[in-house]
C-alpha positions as CSV (number, residue, x, y, z in Angstrom):
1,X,19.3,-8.6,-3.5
2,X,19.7,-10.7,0.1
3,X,21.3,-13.4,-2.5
4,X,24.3,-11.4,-4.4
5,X,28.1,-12.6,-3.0
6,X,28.9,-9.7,-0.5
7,X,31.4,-7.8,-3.2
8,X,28.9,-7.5,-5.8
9,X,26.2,-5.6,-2.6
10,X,29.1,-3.8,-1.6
11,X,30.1,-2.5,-5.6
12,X,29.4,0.7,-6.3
13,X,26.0,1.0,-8.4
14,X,24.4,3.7,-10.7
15,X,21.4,4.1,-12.4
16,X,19.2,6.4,-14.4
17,X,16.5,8.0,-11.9
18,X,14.2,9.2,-14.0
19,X,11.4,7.8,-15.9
20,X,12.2,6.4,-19.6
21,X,11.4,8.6,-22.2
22,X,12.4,11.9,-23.4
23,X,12.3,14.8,-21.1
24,X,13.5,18.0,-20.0
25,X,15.9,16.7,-17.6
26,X,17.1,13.1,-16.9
27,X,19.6,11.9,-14.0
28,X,22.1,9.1,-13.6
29,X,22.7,8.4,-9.9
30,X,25.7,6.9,-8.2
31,X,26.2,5.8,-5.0
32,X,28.8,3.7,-3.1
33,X,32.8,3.6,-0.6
34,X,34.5,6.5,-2.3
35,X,33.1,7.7,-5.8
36,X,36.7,10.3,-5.9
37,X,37.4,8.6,-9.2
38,X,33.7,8.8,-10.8
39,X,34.2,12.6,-9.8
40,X,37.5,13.3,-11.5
41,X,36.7,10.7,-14.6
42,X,33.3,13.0,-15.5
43,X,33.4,16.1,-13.8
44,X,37.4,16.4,-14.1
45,X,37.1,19.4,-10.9
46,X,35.6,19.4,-7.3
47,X,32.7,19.5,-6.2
48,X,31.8,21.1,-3.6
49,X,29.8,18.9,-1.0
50,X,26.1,19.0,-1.7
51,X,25.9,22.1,-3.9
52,X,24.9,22.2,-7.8
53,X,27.9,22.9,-10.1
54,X,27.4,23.6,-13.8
55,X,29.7,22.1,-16.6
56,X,30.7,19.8,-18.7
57,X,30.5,15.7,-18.7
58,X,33.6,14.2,-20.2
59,X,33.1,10.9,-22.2
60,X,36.2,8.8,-22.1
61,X,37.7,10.3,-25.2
62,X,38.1,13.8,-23.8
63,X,34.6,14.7,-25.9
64,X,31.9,16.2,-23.9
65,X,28.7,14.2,-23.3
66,X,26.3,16.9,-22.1
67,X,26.4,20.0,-20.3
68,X,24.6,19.9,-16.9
69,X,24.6,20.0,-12.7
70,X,26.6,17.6,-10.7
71,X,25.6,17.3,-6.6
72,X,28.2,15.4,-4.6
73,X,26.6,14.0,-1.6
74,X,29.5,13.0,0.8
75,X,29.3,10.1,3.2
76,X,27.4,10.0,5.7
77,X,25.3,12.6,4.5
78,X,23.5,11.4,1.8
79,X,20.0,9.2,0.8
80,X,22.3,5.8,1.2
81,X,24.8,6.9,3.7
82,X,27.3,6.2,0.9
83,X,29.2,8.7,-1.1
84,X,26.2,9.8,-3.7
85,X,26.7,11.7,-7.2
86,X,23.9,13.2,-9.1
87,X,24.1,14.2,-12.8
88,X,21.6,16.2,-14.2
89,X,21.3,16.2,-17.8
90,X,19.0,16.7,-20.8
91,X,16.4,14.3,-20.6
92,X,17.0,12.5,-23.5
93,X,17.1,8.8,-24.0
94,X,20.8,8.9,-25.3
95,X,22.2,11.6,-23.8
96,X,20.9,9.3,-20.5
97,X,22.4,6.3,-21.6
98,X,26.3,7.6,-22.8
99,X,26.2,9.4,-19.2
100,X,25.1,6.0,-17.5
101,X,27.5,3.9,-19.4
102,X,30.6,6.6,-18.9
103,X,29.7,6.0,-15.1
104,X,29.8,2.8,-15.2
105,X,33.4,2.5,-17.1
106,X,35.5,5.3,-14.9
107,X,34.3,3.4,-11.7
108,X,36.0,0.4,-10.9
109,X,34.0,-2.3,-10.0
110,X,30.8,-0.6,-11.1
111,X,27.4,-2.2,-11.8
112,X,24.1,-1.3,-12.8
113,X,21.3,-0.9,-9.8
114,X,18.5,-3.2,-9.3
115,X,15.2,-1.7,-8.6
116,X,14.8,-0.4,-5.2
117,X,18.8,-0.8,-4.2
118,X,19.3,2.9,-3.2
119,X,16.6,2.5,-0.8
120,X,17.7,-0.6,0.8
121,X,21.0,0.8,1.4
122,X,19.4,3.4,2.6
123,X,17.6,1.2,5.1
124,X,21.3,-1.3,5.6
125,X,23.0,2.3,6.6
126,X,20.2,3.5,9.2
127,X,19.1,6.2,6.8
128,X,15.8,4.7,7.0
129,X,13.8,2.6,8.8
130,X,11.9,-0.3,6.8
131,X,8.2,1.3,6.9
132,X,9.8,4.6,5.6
133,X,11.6,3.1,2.8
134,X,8.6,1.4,1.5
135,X,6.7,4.8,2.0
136,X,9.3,6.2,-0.8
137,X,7.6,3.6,-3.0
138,X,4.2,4.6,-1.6
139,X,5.0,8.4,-2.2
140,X,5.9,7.4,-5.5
141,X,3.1,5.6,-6.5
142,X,-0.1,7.7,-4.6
143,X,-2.9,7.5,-6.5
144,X,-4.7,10.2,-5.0
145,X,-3.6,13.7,-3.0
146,X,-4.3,12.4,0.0
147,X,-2.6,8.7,0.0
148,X,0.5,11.0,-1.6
149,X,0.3,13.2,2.0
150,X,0.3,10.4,4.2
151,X,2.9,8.6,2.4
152,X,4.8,12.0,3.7
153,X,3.9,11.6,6.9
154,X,5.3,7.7,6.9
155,X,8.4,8.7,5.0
156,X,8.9,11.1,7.9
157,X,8.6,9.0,10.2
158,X,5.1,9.6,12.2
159,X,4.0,6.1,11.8
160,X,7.7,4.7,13.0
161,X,7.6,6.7,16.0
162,X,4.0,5.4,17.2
163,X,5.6,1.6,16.5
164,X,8.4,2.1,18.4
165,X,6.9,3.7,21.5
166,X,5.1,0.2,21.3
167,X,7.9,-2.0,21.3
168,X,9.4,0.2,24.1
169,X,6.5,-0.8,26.2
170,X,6.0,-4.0,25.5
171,X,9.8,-4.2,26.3
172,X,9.5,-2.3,29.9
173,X,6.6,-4.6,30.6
174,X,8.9,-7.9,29.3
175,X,12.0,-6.8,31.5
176,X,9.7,-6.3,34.8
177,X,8.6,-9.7,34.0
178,X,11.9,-11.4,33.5
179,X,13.3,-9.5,36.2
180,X,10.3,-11.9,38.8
181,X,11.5,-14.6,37.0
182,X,15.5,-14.2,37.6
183,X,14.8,-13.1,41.1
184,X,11.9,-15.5,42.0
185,X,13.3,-15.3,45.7
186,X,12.3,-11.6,46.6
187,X,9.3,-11.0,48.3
188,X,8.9,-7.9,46.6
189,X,6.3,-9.1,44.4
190,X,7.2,-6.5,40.8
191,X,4.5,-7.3,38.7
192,X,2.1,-6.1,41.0
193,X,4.2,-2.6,42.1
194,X,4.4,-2.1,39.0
195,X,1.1,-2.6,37.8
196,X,2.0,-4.9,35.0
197,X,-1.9,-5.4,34.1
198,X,-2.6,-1.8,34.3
199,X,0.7,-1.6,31.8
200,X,-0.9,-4.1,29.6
201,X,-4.3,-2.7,29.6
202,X,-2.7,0.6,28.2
203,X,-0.6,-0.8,26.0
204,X,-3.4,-2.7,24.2
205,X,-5.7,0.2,23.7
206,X,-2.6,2.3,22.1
207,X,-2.0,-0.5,19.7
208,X,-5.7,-0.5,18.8
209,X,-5.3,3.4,17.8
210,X,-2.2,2.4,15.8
211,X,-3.8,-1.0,14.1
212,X,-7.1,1.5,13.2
213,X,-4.9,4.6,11.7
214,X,-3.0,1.7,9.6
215,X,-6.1,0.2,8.7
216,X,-7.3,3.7,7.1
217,X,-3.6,4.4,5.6
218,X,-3.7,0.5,4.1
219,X,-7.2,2.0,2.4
220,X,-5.6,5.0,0.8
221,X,-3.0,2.8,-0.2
222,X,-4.2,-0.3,-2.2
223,X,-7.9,1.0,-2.1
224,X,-11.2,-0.9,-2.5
225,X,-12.0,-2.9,-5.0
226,X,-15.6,-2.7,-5.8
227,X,-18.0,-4.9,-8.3
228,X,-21.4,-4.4,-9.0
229,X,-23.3,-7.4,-9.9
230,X,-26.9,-8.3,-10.7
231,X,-29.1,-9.3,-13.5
232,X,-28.9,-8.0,-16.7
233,X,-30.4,-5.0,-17.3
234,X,-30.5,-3.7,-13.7
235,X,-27.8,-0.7,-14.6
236,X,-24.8,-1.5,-13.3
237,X,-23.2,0.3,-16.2
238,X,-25.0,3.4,-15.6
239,X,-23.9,3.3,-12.3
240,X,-20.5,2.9,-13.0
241,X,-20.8,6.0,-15.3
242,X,-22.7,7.9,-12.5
243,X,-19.7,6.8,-10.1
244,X,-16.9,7.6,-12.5
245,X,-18.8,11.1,-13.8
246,X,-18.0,9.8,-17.5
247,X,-19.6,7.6,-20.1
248,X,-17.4,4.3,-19.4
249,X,-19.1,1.1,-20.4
250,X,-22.0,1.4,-23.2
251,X,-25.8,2.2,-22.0
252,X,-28.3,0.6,-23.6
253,X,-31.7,-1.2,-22.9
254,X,-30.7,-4.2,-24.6
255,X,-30.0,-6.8,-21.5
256,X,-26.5,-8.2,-21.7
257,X,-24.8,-6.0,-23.5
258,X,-21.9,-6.1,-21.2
259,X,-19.9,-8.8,-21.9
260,X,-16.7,-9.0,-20.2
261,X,-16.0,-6.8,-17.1
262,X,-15.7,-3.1,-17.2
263,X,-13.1,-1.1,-14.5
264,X,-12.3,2.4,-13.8
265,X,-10.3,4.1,-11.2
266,X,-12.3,6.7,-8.8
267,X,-11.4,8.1,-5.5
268,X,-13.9,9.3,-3.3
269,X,-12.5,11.2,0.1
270,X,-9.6,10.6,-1.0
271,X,-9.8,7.1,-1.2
272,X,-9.0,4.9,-4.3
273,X,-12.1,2.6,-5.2
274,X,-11.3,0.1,-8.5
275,X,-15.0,-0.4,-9.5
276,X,-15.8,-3.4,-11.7
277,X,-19.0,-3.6,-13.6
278,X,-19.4,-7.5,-14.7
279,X,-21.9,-9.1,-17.1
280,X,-25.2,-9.6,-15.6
281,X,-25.7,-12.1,-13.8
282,X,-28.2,-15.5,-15.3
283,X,-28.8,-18.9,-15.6
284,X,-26.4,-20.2,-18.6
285,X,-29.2,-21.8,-20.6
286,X,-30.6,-17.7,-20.6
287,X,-27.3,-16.8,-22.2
288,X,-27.9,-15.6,-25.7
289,X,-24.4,-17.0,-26.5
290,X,-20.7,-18.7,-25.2
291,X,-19.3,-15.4,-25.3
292,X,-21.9,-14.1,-22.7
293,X,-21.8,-17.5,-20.6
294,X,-17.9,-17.0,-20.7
295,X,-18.7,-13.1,-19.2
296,X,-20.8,-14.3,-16.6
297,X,-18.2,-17.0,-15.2
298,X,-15.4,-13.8,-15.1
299,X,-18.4,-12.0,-13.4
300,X,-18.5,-14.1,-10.7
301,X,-14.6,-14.7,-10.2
302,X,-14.3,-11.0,-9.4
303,X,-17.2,-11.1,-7.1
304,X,-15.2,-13.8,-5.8
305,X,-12.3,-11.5,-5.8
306,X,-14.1,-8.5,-4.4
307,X,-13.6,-6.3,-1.2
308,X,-17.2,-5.0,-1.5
309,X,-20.2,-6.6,-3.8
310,X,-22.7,-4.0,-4.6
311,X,-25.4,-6.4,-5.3
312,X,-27.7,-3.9,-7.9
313,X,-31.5,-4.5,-8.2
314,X,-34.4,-3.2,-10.5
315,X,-37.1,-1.0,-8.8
316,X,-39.2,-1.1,-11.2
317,X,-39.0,-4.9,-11.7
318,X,-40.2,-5.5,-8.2
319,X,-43.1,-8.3,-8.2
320,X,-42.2,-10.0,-11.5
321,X,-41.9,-13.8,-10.7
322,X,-38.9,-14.3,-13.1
323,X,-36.9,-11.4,-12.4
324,X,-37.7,-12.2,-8.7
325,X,-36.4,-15.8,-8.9
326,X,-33.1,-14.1,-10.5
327,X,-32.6,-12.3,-7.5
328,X,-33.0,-15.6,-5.1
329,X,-30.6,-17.1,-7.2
330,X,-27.9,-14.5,-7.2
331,X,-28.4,-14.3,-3.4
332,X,-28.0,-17.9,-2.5
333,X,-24.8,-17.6,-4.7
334,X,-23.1,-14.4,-3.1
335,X,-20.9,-14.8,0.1
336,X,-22.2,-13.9,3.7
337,X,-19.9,-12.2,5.8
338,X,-21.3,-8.6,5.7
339,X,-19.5,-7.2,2.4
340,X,-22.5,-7.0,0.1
341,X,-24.5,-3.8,-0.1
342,X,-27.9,-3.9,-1.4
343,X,-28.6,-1.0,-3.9
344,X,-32.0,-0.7,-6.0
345,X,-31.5,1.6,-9.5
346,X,-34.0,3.4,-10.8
347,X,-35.9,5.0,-8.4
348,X,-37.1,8.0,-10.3
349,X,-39.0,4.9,-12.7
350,X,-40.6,3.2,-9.7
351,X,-43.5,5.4,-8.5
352,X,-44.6,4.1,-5.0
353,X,-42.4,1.7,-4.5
354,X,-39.1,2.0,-2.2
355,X,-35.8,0.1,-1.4
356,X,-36.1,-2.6,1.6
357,X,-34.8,-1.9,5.0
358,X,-30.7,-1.6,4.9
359,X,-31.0,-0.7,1.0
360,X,-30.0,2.0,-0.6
361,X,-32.3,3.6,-3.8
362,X,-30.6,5.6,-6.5
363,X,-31.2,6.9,-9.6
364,X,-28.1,6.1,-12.0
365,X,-30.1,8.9,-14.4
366,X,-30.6,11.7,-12.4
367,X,-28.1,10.7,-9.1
368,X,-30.4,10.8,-6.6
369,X,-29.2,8.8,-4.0
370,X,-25.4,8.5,-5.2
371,X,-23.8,10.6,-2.4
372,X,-25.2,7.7,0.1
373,X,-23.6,5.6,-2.3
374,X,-20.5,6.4,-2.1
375,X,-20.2,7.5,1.4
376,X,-22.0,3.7,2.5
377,X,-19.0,1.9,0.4
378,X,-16.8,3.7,2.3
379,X,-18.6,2.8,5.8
380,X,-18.6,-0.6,4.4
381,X,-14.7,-0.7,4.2
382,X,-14.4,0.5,7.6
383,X,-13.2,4.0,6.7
384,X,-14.0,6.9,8.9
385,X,-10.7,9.0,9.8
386,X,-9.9,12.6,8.1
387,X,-6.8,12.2,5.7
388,X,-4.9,15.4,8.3
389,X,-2.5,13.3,10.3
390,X,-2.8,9.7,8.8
391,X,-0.2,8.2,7.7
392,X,0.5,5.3,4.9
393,X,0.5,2.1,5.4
394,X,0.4,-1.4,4.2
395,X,-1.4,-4.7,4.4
396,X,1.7,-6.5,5.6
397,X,1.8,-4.0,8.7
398,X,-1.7,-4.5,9.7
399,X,-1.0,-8.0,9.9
400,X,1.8,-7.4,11.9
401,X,0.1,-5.0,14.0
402,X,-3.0,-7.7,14.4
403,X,-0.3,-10.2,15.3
404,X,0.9,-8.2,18.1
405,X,-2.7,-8.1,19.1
406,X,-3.1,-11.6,19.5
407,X,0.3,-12.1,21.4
408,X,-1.2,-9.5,24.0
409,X,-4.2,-10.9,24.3
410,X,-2.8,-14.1,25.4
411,X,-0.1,-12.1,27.7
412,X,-3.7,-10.9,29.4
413,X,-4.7,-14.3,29.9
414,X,-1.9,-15.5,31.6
415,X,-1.5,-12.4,33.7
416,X,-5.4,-12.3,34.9
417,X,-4.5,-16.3,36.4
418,X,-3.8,-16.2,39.9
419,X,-0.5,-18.2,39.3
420,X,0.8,-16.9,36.4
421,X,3.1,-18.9,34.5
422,X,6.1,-16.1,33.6
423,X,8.1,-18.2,31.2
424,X,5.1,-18.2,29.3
425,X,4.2,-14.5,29.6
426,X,7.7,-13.3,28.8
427,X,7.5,-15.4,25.5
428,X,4.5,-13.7,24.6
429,X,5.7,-10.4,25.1
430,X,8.7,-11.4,23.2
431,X,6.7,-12.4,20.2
432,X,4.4,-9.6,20.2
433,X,7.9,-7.0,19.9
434,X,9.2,-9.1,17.5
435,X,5.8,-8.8,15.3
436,X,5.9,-5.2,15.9
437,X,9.9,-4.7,14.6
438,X,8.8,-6.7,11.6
439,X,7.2,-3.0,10.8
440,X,10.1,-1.3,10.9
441,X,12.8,-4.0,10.3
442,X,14.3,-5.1,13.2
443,X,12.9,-8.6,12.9
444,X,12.3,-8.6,9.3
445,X,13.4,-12.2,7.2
446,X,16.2,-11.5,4.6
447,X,13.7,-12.9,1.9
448,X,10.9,-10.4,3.0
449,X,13.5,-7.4,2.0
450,X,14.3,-9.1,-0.8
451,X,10.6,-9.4,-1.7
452,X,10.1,-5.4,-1.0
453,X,12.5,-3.9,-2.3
454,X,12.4,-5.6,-5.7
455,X,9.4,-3.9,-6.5
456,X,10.7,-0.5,-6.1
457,X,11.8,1.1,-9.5
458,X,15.3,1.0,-10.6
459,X,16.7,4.3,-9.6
460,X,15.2,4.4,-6.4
């Protein structure tokens, strides 16, 4: 969008803003400088401003289109800041697409939207800041009840506000310390009246509160995604099913039945978990065939790929010297940095016999064990915080956010020396508001927008 000549961002635009198909109701969307002339063209009365009037669409030979609602939204108020016309129609593919090119003729200079263009003129008019426009998106796409509430709370603009006390701040603290370095004559020593460490002290732990609540709201967002992996055999399809509560990936006792990977959908508290069950895991001369070598190479590039490995193991296998090698081999093989959880299936089989320390044992037949399951995966990720009061939120702020972090740490440094050097510590401070506008857009690259708001859907 950052690339179009200026005329052709400042051209009117419309757009259907429903979903393709065939439904009950469909709408075409305008929205630019002075859509007067759209008005008259279709509508041929006026509108009173942001009220539903029933009648006719006019087709540009006098025949009418559709019978339906028209909203005028005058500028300023209005989703884009623009002048904004709604048509509501039957919800038919046609009926859609004579309305959408009728617009497009009786407005002069007219062009069809790209996806996500009434939101970012939202966001160029100040309707919206840049983490609320992308929490229409997120509103739009919730996968579960709760990421679809705390998409609300970001689209009305809790998580905004919590940024931009922040960057206020980290501003205060930045201007006391420019203010030393333009007036390095005074004896009045301001960082320490002012208590600049204490300043910066408290300004780091409220970031921490805000990186941790976007850390839970980038969770209900993009969720986990989860593989179980072992040796063949070990029921990592039957735990899938138990996980899902539905017969997913076929059960037998045959080893290496799965094939290629298997993945389902589940939330659990809310959160979205994209479980992958993978071919079991083996030595490729112990493949029967090249289809099963090929399933255990994809196995291991979405273990690769993983956020959390549940490493599965067989009970009632414990002892066997083949089956135990297996296991040593998988292990050497599967990354160390904290992200593997150790389960053991089929603990109503293996009489006497328990899960090692920091395992978990289930039973994928009757689910014994499966509520520490899923509540351990969810420890694993980090998660702990009720779904009331969070808001959405995305990977790209809690890299911003951990950015901001950093720059404050090394602000603390350079405070805590006994001759500070200001320059220095004003730069910091200037980065770390800078990472935090890059939330909101203040401070965002024109190719970043770009990159965002192209995959909104056209319409929005």
């Amino acid at each position: 969008m950052d690339s179009m000549p200026l005329s052709e961002r400042d051209a009117p635009i419309v757009a259907i803003a429903t979903a393709p198909g065939r439904g009950a109701v469909g709408i075409v969307r305008a929205s630019g400088a002075d859509l007067s002339a759209l008005i008259e063209a279709v509508c041929q009365r006026q509108l009173a401003p942001r009220h539903a009037t029933y009648g006719p669409f006019i087709g540009d030979d006098g025949q009418v289109i559709d019978q339906g609602l028209a909203i005028h939204f005058p500028a300023p108020h209005s989703y884009t800041g623009e002048d904004v016309l709604e048509l509501q129609a039957h919800g038919g593919p046609v009926v859609l697409q004579l309305l959408l090119a009728r617009c497009l003729a009786a407005l002069a200079g007219a062009r069809l939207a790209e996806p996500g263009e009434f939101t970012y003129r939202a966001f160029l008019n100040d309707k919206l800041d840049l983490a609320q426009a992308e929490a229409v998106a997120d509103l739009i796409d919730a996968s579960t009840e709760a990421a679809a509430r705390s998409a609300g709370r970001s689209l009305a603009g809790e998580f905004s506000k919590r940024v931009d006390t922040l960057a206020q701040r980290v501003v205060s603290l930045r201007t006391l310390v420019e203010a030393t370095l333009d007036f390095p004559e005074e004896d009045i020593d301001f960082l320490q009246r002012a208590d600049a460490r204490g300043q910066l002290t408290q300004i780091g732990a409220s970031l921490a509160a805000v990186l941790d609540g976007a850390r839970q709201g980038a969770l209900l967002r993009e969720g986990l995604r989860v593989v179980l992996a072992g040796q063949p055999n070990v029921g990592k399809s039957s735990i899938l099913n138990a996980l899902a509560g539905a017969e997913l990936a076929i059960v037998t006792p045959v080893p290496g039945t799965t094939r290629d990977r298997v993945s389902e959908s589940i939330q659990i508290e809310g959160v979205p978990l994209h479980v992958t069950d993978t071919a079991g895991l083996r030595h490729d001369e112990h493949a029967a065939d090249e289809v099963e070598r090929i399933g255990i190479g994809r196995s291991w590039g979405a273990i690769v790929a993983a956020d959390i490995v549940v490493f599965l193991h067989d009970l009632t296998r414990t002892g066997d010297a083949e089956y135990e090698a297996g296991e040593r081999d998988i292990a050497a093989r599967l990354r160390d940095d904290g992200m593997v959880l150790h389960v053991y299936n089929k603990s109503d089989l293996a009489t006497g016999t328990t899960a090692p320390a920091g395992g978990i044992a289930v039973s994928a037949l009757t689910s014994a064990g499966m509520d520490r399951l899923r509540h351990a995966l969810l420890e694993r990720a980090g998660w702990h915080a009720a779904p009331e009061g969070l808001f959405i939120a995305r990977a790209r702020h809690v890299q911003a956010l951990l950015r901001t972090r950093d720059h404050l740490t090394q602000a603390r440094t350079l405070i805590d020396q006994q001759h500070p050097e200001l320059e220095l510590l004003a730069e910091e401070l200037r980065l770390a508001h800078e990472a935090l506008g890059e939330i909101t857009g203040h401070f965002t690259p024109d190719d970043m927008l770009g990159h965002i708001f192209s995959r909104f859907c056209i319409g929005k």
